[in-house]
C-alpha positions, 0 to 999 in steps of 0.5 A: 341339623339347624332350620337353616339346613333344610329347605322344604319342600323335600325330594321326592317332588310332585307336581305340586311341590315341584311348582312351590319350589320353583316359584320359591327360588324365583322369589328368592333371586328376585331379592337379589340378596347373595347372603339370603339366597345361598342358603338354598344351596348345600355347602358344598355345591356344584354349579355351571353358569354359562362358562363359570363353574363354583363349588360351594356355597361362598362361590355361589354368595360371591358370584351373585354379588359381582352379578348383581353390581353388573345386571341392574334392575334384576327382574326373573320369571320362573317356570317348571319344565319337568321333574323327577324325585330329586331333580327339575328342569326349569326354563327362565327369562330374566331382563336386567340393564347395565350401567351404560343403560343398555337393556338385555333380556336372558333366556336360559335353562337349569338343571337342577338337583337337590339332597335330601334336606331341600338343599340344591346340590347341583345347578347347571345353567345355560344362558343366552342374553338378547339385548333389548329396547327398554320400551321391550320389557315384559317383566316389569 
């Protein structure tokens, strides 16, 4: 198995290592890098975002591409919401504009759940957006 295939911290989680790899994938969106990004998730992974359902990790690189040319200035904020062995819930904002500049704050939840390399294997999110005026951001 090659470095790129295991992504500590590893399951079981505590507090501690819960906390690092929650504020790691913040990190990692906050790039707004599809190829980097995806290789926190296994190969064969499984997720929900609003109404989209992607198996794999190519799914998963494709749709943060198409994301990321619709959802300008991408900023994220993160937060651990609980955990358990392999798996965490996280609550998130995140503010974006479009191209008409039209400025949107999204509030959503995940669940997540990983194998045993690190690896996300599953990730389920619900999502609300709430478009804002940009004199509103918070995550600047």
């Amino acid at each position: 198995m090659s470095q790129l295939e295991i992504k500590p911290p590893l399951p079981p989680f505590d507090e501690e290592s819960a906390k690092q790899k929650v504020q790691m994938a913040e990190d990692a969106w906050n790039t707004r890098d599809p190829e980097k990004i995806c290789l926190a998730y296994t190969i064969d992974t499984e997720w929900r975002n609003r109404s989209e359902f992607l198996n794999g990790r190519e799914q998963v690189k494709a749709f943060l591409k198409r994301k990321w040319e619709k959802e300008l200035d991408y900023k994220l904020k993160k937060e651990l919401w609980g955990f358990r062995e392999n798996r965490m819930a996280v609550r998130f904002e995140y503010e974006y504009r479009n191209s008409n500049n039209q400025w949107f704050r999204a509030y959503g939840n995940e669940l997540w759940e990983f194998d045993e390399n690190g690896l996300m294997q599953k990730r389920f999110a619900s999502i609300n957006d709430l478009p804002i005026n940009e004199s509103e951001r918070r995550l600047i």
